[in-house]
VEXTOR-820942 format. One record per atom (N, C-alpha, C): y, z, x; residue in one letter. Coordinates in steps of 0.05 Angstrom, whole numbers, padded with zeros to 5 digits, always signed. Atoms other than C-alpha are relative to their C-alpha. Example, Ala and Ser with C-alpha at 12.3 -4.5 7.8 and 13.67 -1.06 7.14 Angstrom:
2
-00024+00000+00018a-00090+00156+00246a+00024+00000+00018a-00024-00001-00016s-00021+00143+00273s+00022+00014-00015s
This chain:
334
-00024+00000+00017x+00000+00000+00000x+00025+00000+00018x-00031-00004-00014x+00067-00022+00029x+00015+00023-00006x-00022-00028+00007x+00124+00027+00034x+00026-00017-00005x-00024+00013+00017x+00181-00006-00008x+00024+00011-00004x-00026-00013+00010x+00251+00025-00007x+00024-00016+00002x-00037+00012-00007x+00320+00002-00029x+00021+00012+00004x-00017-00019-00007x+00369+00031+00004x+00041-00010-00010x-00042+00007+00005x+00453+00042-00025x+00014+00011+00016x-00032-00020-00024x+00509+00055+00021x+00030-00006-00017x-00025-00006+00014x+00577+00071-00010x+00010+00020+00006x-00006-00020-00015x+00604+00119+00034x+00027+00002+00013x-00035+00004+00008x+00677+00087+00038x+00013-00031-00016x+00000+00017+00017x+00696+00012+00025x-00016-00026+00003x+00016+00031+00001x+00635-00030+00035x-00014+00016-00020x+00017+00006+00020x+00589-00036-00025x-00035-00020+00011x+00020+00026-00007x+00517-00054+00005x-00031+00010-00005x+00017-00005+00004x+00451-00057-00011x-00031-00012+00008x+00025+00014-00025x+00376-00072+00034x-00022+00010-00018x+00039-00004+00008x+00302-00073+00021x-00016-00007+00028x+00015+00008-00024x+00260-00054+00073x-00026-00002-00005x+00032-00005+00005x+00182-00059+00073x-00009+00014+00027x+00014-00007-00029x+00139-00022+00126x+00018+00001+00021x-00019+00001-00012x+00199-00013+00167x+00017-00027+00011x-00009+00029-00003x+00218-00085+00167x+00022-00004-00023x-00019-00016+00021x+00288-00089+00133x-00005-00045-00004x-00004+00029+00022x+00292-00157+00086x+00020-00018-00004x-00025+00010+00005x+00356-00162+00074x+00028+00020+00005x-00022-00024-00006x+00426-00128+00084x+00020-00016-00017x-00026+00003+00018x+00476-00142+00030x+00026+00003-00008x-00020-00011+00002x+00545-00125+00036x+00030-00012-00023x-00013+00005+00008x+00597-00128-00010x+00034+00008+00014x-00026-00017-00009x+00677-00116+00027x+00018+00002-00026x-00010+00005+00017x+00733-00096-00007x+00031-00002+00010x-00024+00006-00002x+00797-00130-00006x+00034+00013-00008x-00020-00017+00025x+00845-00085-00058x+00017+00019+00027x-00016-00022-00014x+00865-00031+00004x+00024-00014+00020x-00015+00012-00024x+00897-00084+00052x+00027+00005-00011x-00026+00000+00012x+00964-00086+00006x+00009+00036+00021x+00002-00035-00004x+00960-00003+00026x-00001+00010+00029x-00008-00018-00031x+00958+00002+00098x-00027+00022+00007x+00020-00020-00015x+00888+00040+00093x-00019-00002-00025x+00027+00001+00027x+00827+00059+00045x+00014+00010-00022x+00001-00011+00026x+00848+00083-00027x-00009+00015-00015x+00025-00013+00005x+00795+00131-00040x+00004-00003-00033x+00011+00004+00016x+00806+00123-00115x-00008-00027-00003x+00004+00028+00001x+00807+00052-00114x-00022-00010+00014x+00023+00005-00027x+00753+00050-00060x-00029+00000-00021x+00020-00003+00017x+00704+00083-00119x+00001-00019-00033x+00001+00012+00025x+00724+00040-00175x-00010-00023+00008x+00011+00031-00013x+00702-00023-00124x-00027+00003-00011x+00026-00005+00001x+00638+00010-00115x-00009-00007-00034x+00011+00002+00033x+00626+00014-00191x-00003-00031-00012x+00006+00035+00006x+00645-00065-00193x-00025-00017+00015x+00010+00018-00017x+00606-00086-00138x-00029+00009-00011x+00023-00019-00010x+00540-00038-00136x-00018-00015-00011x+00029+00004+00024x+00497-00064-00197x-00002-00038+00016x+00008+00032-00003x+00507-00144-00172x-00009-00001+00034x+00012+00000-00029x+00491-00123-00098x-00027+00003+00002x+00028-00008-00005x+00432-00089-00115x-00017-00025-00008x+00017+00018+00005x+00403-00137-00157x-00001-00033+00015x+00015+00015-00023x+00417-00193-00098x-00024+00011+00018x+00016-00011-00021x+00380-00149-00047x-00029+00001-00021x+00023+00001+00015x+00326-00137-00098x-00011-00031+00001x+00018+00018+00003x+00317-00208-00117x-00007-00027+00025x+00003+00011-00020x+00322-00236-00048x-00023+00010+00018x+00019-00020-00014x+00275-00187-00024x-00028-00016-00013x+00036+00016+00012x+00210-00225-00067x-00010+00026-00010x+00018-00026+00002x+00195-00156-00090x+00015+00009-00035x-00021-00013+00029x+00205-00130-00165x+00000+00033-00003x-00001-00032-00001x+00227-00059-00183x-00023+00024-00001x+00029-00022+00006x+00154-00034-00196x-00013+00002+00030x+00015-00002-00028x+00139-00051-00118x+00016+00021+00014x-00014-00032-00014x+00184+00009-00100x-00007+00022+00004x+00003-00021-00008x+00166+00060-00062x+00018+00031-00005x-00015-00014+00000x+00227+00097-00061x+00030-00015-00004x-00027+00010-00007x+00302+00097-00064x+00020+00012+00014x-00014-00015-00025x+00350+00114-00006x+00026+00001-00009x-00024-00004-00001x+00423+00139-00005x+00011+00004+00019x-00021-00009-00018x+00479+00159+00033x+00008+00012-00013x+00002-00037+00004x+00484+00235+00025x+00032+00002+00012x-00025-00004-00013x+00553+00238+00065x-00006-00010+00035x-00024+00007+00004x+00596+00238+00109x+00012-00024-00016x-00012+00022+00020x+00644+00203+00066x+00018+00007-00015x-00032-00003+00022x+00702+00192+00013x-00022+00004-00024x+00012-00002+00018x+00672+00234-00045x-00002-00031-00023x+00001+00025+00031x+00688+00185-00108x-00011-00025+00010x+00020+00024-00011x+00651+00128-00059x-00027+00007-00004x+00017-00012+00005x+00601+00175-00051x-00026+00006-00023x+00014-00001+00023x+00578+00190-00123x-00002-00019-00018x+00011+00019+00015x+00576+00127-00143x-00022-00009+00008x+00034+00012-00015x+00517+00109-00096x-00014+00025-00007x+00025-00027+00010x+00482+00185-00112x-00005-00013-00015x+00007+00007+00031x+00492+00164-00187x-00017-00014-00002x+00013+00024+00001x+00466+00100-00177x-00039-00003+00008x+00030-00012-00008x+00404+00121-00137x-00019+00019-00018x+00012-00014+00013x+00390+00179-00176x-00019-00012-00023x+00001+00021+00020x+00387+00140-00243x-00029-00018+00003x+00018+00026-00013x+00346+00083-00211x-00024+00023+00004x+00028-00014-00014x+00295+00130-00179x-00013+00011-00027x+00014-00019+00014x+00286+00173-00242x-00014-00022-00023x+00021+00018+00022x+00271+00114-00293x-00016-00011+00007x+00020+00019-00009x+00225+00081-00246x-00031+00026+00006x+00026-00026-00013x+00194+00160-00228x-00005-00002+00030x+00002+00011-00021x+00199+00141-00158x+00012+00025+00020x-00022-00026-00025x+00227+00192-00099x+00017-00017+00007x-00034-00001-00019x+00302+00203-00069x-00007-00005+00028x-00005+00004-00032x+00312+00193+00001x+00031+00007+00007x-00029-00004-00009x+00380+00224+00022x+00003-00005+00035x+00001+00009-00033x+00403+00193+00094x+00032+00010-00001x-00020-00009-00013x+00454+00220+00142x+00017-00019+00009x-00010+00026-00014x+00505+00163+00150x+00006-00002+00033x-00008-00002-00031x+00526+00185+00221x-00034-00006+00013x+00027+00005-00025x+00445+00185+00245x-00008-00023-00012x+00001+00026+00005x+00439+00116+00205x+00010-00012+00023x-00019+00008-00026x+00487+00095+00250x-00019-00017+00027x+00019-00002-00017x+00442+00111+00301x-00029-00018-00001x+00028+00005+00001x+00377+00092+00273x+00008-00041+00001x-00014+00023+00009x+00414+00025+00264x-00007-00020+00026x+00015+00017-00017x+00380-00001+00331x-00031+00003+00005x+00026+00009+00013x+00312-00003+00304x-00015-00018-00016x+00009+00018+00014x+00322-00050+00264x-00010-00032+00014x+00006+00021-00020x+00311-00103+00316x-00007+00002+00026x-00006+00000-00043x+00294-00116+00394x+00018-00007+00004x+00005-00016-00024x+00309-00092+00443x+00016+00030-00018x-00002-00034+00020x+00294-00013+00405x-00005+00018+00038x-00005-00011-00024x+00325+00040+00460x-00034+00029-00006x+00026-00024-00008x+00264+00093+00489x+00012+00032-00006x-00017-00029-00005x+00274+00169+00468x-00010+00011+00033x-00029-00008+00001x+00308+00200+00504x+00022-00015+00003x-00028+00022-00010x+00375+00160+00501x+00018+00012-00007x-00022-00015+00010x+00441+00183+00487x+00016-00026-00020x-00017+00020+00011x+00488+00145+00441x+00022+00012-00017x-00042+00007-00002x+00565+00135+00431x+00004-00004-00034x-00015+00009+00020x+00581+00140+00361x+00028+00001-00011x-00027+00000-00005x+00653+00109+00355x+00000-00012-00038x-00012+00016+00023x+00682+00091+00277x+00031+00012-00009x-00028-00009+00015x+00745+00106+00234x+00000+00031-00003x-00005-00018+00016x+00732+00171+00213x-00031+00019+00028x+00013-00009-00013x+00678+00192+00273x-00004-00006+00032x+00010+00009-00028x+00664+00199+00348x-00010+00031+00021x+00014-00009-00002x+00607+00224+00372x-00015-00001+00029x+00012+00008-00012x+00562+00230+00434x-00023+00018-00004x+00019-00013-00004x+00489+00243+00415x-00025-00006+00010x+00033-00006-00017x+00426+00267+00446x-00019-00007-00020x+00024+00017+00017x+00367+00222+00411x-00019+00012+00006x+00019+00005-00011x+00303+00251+00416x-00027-00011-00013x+00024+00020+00025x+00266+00223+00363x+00015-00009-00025x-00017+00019+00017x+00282+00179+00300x+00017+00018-00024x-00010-00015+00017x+00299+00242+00265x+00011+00034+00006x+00001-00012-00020x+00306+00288+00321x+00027+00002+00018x-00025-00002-00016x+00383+00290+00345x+00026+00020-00004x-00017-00024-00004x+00434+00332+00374x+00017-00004+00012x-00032+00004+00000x+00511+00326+00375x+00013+00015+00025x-00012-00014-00022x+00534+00339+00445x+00030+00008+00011x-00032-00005-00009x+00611+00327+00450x+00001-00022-00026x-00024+00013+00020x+00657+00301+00392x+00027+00004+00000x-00024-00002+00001x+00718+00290+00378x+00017+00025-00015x-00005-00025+00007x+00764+00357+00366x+00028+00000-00019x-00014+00007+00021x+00812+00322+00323x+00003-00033-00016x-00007+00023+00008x+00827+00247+00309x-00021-00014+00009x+00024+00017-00014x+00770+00194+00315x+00009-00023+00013x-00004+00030-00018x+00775+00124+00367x+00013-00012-00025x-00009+00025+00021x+00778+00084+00307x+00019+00006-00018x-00024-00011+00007x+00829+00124+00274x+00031+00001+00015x-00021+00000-00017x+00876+00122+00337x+00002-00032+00002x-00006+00026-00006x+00861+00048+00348x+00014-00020-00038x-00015+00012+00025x+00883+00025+00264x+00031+00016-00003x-00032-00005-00001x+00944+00072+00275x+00027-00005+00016x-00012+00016-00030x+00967+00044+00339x+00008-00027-00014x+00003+00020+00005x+00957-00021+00298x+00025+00005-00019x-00021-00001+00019x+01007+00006+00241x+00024+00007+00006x-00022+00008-00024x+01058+00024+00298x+00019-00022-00003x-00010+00027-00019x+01055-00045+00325x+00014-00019-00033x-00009+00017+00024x+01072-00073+00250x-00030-00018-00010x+00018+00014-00001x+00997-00100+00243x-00015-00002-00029x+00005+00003+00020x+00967-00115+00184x-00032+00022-00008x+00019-00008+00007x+00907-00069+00149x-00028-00013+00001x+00003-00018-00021x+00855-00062+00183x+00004-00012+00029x-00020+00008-00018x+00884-00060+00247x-00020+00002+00026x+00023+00004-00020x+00830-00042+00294x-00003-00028+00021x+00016+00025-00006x+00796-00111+00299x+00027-00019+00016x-00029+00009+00003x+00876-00140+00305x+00002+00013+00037x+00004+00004-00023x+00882-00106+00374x-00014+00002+00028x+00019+00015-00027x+00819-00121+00404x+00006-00031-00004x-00001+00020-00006x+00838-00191+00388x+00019-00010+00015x-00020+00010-00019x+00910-00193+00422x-00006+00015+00026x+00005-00005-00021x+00888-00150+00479x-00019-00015+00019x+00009+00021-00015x+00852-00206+00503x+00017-00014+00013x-00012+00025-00018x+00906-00243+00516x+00022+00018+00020x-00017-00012-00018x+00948-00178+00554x-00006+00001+00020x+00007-00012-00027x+00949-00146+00615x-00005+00034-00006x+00014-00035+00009x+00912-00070+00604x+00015+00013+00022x-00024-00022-00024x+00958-00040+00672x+00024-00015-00012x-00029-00004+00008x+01024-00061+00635x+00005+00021-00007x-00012-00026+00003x+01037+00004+00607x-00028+00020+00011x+00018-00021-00002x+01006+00074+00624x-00004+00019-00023x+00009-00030+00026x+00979+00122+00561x-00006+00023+00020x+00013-00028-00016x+00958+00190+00574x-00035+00004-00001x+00024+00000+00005x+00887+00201+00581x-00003+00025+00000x+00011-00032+00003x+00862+00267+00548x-00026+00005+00009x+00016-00005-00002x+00815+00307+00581x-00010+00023-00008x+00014-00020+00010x+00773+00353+00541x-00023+00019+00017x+00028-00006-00016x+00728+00407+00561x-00023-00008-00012x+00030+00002+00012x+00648+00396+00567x+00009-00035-00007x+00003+00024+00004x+00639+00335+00530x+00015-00014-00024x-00017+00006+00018x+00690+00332+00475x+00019-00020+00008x-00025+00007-00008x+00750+00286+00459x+00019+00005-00014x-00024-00010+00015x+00812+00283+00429x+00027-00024+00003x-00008+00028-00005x+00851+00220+00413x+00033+00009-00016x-00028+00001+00014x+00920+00247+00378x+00017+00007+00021x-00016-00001-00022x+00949+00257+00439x+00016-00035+00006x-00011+00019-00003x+00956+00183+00453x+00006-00010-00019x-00019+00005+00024x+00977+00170+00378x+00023+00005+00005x-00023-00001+00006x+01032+00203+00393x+00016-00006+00031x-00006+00018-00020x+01046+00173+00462x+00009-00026-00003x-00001+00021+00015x+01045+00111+00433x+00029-00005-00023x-00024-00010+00012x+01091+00135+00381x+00029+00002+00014x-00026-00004-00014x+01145+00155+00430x+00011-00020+00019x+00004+00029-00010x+01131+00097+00468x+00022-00028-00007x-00021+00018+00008x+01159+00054+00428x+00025-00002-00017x-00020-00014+00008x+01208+00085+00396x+00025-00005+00016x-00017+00004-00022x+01240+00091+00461x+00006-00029+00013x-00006+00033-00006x+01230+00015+00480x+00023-00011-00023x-00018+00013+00015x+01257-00005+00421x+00023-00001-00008x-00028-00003+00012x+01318+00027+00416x+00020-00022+00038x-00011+00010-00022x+01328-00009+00488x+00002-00037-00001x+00005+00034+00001x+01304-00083+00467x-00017+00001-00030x+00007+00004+00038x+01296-00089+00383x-00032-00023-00003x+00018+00020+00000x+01248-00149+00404x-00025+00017+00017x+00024-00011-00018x+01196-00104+00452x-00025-00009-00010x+00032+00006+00008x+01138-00106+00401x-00006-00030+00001x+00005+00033+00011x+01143-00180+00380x-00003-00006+00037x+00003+00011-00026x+01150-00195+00456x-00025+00013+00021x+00008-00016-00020x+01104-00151+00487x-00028+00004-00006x+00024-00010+00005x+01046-00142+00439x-00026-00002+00006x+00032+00008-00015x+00983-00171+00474x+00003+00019+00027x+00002-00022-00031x+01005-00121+00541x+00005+00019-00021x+00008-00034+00015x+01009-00061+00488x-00014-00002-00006x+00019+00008+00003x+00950-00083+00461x-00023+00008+00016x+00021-00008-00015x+00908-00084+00513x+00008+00022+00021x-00003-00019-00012x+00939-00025+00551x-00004+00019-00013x+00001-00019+00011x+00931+00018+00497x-00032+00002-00006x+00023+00008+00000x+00858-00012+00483x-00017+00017+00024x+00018-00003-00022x+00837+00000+00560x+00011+00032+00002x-00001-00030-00004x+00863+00075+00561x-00021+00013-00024x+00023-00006+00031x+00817+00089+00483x-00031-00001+00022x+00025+00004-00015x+00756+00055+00526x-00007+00017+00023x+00009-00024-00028x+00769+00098+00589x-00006+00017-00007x+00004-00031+00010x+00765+00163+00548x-00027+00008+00001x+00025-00002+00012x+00704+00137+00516x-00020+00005+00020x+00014+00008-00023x+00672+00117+00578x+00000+00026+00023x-00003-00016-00023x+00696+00173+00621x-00027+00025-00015x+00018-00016+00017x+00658+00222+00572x-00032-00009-00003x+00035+00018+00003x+00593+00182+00559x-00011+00000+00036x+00012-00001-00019x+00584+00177+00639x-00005+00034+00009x-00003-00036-00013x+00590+00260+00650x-00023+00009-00018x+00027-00008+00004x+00534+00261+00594x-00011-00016+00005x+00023+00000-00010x+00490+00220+00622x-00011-00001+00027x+00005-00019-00029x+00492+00246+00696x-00008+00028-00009x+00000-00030+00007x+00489+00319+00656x-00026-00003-00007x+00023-00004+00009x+00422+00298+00624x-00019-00020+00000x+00006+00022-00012x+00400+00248+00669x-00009-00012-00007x+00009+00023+00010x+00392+00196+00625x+00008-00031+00004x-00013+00018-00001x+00398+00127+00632x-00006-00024-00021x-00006+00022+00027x+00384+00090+00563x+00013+00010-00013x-00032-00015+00016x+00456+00097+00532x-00006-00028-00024x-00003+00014+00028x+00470+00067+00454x+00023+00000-00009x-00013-00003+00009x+00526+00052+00428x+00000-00011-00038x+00000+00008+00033x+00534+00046+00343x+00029+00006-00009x-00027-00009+00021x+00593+00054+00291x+00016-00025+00002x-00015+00015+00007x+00648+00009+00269x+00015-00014+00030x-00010+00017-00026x+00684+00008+00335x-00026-00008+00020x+00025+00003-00026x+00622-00010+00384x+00006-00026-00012x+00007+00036+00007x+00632-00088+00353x+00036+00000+00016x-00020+00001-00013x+00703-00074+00397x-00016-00014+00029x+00009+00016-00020x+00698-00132+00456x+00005+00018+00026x+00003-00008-00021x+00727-00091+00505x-00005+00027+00001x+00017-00029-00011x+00686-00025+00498x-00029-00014+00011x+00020+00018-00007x+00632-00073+00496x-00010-00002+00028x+00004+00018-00023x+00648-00116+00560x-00001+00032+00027x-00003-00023-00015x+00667-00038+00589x-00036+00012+00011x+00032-00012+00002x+00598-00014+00578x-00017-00012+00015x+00015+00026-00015x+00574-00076+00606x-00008+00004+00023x+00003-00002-00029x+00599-00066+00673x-00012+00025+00002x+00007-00029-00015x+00584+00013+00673x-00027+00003+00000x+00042+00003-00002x+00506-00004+00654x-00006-00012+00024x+00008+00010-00025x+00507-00047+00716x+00006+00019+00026x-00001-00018-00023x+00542+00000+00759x-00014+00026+00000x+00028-00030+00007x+00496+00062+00737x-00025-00004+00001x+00025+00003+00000x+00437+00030+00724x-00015+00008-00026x+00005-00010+00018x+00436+00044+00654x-00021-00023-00018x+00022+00021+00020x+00386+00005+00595x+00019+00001-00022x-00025+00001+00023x+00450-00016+00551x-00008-00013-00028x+00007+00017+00022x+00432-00024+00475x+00028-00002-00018x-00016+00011+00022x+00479-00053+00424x+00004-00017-00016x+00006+00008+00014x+00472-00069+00361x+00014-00021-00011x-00012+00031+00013x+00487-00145+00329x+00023+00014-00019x-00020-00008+00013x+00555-00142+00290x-00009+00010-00021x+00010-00010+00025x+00531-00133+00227x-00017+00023-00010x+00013-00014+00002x+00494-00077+00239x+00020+00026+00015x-00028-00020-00010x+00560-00043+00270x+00008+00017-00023x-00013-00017+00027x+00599-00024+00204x-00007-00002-00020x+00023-00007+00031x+00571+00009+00135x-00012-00031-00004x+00012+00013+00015x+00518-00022+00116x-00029+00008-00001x+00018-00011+00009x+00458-00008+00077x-00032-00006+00021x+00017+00001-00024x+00401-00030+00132x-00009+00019+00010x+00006-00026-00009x+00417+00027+00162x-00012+00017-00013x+00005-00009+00016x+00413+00062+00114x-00032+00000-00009x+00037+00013+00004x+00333+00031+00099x-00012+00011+00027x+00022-00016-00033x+00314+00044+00171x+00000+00024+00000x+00010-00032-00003x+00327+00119+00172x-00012+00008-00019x+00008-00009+00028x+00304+00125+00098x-00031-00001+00010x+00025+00000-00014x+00231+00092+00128x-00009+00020+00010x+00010-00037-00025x+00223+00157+00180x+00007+00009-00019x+00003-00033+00025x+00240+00207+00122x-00018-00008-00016x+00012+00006+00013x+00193+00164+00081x-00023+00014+00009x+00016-00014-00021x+00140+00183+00134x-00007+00029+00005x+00001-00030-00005x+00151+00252+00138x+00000+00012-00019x-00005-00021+00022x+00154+00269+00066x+00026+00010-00002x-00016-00015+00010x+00222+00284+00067x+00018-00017-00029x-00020+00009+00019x+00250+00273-00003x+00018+00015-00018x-00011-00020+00020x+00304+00296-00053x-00003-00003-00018x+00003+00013+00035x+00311+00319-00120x+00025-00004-00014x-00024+00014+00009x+00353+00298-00168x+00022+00021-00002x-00023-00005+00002x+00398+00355-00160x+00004+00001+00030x-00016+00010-00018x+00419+00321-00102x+00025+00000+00002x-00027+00003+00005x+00495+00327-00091x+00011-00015+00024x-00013+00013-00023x+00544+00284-00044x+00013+00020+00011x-00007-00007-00018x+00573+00310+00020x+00015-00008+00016x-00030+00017-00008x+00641+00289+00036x-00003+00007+00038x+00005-00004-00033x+00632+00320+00106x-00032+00014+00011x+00022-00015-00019x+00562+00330+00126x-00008+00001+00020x+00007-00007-00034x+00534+00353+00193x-00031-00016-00009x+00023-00003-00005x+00477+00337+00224x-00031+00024-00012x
């Protein structure tokens, strides 16, 4: 008997939905949502009224692309938290619902160790022990892997996440929502030693990125009251100077744990890891260390239900399921 689960992620503003079999994922379905760009950021009510549009026509692609009908279901997976509640309980709801008229078991997944599990879904799958880099909007993480269900949060961030410093840097510069992606594409064309940021150093293995928010901030503030044109003239060298100080942080931190726990298969996951120059960063520091660098195809970077299916599989395995008084978890831990 196969092991059949469809897994929902709705955990801020993607809408997506997968079918894996036997740990082999089928399909990955994503719906984005367009409505926040006007806004300069996510909407959280608007974010859950998407979900409610999108959810029911996602699933039933992933379902009927999958070749599998609702009675071949094993189970059904969620995303338990972290997350923007009212995103949140539309995917519980949805799951719950689904699972109980079919009689089927919950599966509640940890979106942050999704993340993670999120290079399983294909070769080249990193060996435990590895460590891995989880960088997104709202998280940044470096954890200790030791099995697919088996991990432990060694240094995080102690206020503001990467990808939170890099879309507000972006709303600074005048950049359009989301801003991220915006300057890893003009820092290609700067120079990364035009300006100097500050680089925070945390103790142990933590970081802490609102320091250079507000460097940044004063930054140009002060340019501008000297030359009104600075940004428009300048923005591919702010860009990628502000870019290559974010990557140093990351990078300086990720090499201190894995000299500390002498590992050398490092992972990177989350929304920013599809960033070219943490990427191309990582690149070189696997060659100069001697590391076994995995990272995962774009699409397997930011929310999406896949993930979601692959970690659901290992809890499938182990018997771990919920019941229906399941509740969402706007901030859950490990």
């Amino acid at each position: 008997m196969k092991i059949n689960i469809l897994a929902i992620e709705s955990s801020c503003d993607e809408t997506s939905a997968s079918v894996i079999s036997d740990g082999k994922v089928l399909n990955n379905i994503i719906a984005t949502q367009s409505v926040h760009e006007k806004y300069g950021g996510v909407v959280p009510e608007l974010a859950s009224r998407a979900h409610q549009q999108h959810l029911i026509p996602v699933v039933t692609e992933a379902m009927n692309s999958s070749g599998l009908s609702k009675k071949d279901l094993s189970a059904v997976a969620f995303t338990k938290g972290p997350g923007l509640m009212g995103s949140l309980m539309v995917g519980v709801s949805f799951a719950k619902s689904f699972a109980y008229a079919l009689g089927i078991p919950l599966i509640e997944v940890n979106h942050m160790q999704a993340h993670i599990l999120a290079h399983f879904i294909e070769e080249p799958k990193p060996q435990f022990p590895f460590i891995c880099l989880t960088v997104s909007g709202g998280h940044t993480q470096l954890v200790l892997v030791k099995d697919f269900l088996d991990m432990e949060i060694i240094g995080e961030t102690t206020d503001d996440a990467v990808g939170e410093a890099f879309d507000k840097t972006a709303k600074l510069l005048g950049l359009p929502y989301p801003g991220g992606p915006l300057i890893d594409k003009y820092a290609k064309e700067g120079n990364p030693h035009a300006f100097a940021f500050p680089v925070s150093d945390m103790p142990g293995l933590d970081f802490s990125f609102s320091g250079i928010k507000t460097a940044v901030l004063y930054f140009l503030r002060d340019k501008i009251k000297e030359h009104p044109d600075f940004i428009q003239d300048n923005l591919p060298d702010i860009c990628a100077s502000v870019q290559y100080t974010l990557v140093k942080m990351l990078l300086q931190k990720l090499k201190k744990a894995a000299k500390f726990h002498r590992i050398k298969e490092i992972a990177i996951a989350g929304g920013v890891s599809a960033n070219s120059g943490l990427r191309e960063a990582l690149q070189l520091e696997s060659e100069k260390s001697g590391w076994e660098l995995y990272v995962p195809k774009f699409e397997y970077c930011t929310d999406n239900a896949a993930m979601i299916a692959m970690a659901a599989h290992y809890k499938f395995l182990k018997g771990e399921f919920s019941g229906l008084d399941v509740v969402p978890e706007a901030r859950m831990r490990f």
